[in-house]
C-alpha positions in Angstrom: 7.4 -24.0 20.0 10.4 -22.6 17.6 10.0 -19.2 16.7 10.7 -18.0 13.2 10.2 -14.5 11.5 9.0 -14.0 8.6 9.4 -10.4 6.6 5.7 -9.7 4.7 5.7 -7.1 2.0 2.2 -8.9 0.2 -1.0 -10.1 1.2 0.1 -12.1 4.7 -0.1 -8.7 6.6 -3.5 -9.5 6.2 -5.0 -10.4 9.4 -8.2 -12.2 7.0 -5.5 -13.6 5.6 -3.5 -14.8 8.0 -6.7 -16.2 9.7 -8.0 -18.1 6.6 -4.5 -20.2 6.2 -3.4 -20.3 9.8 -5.9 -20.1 12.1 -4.8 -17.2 13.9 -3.5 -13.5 13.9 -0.3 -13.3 13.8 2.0 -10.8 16.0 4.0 -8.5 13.7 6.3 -5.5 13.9 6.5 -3.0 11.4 10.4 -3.0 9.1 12.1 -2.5 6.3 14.6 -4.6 3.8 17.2 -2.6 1.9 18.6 -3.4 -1.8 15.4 -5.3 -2.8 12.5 -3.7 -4.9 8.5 -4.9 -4.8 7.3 -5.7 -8.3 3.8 -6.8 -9.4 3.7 -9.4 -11.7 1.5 -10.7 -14.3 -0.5 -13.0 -12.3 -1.7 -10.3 -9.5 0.5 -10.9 -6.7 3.6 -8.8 -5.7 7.4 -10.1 -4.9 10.9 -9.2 -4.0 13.8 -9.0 -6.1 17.3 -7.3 -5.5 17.1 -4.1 -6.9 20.6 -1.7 -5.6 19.0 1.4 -3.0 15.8 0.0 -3.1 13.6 -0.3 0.5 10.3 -2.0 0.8 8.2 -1.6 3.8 6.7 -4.3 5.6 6.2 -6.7 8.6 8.3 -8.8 10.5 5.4 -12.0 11.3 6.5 -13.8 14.5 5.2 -17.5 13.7 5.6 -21.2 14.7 7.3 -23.8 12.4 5.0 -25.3 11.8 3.0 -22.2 10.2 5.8 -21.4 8.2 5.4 -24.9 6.3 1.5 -24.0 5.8 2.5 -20.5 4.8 5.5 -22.4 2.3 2.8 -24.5 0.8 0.3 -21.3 0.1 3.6 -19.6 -1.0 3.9 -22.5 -3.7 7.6 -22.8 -3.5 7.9 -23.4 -7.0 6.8 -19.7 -7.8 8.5 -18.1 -4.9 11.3 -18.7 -3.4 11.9 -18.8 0.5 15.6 -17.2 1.5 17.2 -16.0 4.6 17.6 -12.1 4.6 18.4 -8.9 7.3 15.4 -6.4 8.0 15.0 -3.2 9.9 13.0 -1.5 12.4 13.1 2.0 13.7 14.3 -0.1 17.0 17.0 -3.1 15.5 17.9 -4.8 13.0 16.9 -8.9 12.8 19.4 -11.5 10.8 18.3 -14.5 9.2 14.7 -12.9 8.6 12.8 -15.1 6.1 11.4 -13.7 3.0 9.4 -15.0 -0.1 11.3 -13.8 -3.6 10.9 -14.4 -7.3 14.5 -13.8 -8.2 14.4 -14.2 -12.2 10.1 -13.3 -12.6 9.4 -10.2 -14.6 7.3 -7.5 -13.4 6.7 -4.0 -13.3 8.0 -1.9 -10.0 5.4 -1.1 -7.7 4.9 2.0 -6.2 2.7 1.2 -3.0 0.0 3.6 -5.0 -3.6 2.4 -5.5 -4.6 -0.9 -6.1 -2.4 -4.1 -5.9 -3.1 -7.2 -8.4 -6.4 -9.0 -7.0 -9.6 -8.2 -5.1 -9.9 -9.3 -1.4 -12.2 -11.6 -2.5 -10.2 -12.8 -5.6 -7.4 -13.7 -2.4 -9.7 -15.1 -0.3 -11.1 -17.6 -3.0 -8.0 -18.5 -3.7 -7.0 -19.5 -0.4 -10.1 -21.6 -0.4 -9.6 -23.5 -3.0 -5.4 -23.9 -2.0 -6.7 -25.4 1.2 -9.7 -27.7 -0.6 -6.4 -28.9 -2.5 -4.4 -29.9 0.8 -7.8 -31.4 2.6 -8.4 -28.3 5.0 -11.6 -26.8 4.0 
């Protein structure tokens, strides 16, 4: 099984989450990316773009390959963006980290305060009907 890492700033750090698309619970450590800012955008759902002195905290996801394509298909890769980038912990620093961006999307800067775009269950509907879509439910 290949190993990839995926940095989570959103709604995968959520083991219900993570369980719904993948399976599974998915191991994590806690990190940081530098130089990009969290926004929330119109549609409910938070993202990454470079923003100069910026840090958003987050987890590094240790998953298979073949999760990463499930997690690229609930990602929609035609809203976000999947690119290569370095993160932090208090103990190293990991190259080539994965990360889910919306480069150009407009949004407002989000603080980390309060609530965050949509319900639990708003997500977990969602996620139900994404997976009627691909033949899963």
């Amino acid at each position: 099984m290949v190993v990839e890492s995926l940095f989570s700033y959103g709604t995968l750090q959520d083991p219900m989450v993570q369980t719904a698309l993948l399976g599974k619970i998915l191991p994590f450590q806690k990190a940081w990316i530098l130089n990009w800012g969290l926004y929330m955008g119109a549609d409910g759902y938070l993202f990454v773009k470079p923003l100069l002195g910026a840090r958003v905290q987050g987890r590094i996801l240790a998953l298979a390959t073949a999760d990463l394509a499930l997690i690229d298909l609930w990602e929609n890769c035609d809203v976000y963006s999947r690119e290569s980038c370095k993160a932090f912990s208090d103990e190293t620093s990991f190259n080539d980290v994965w990360l889910y961006t919306r480069r150009a999307a407009q949004g407002e800067i989000f603080s980390g305060q309060g609530f965050h775009g949509k319900t639990r269950g708003e997500l977990m509907e969602d996620i139900r009907a994404h997976m009627k879509t691909l033949g899963q439910a």
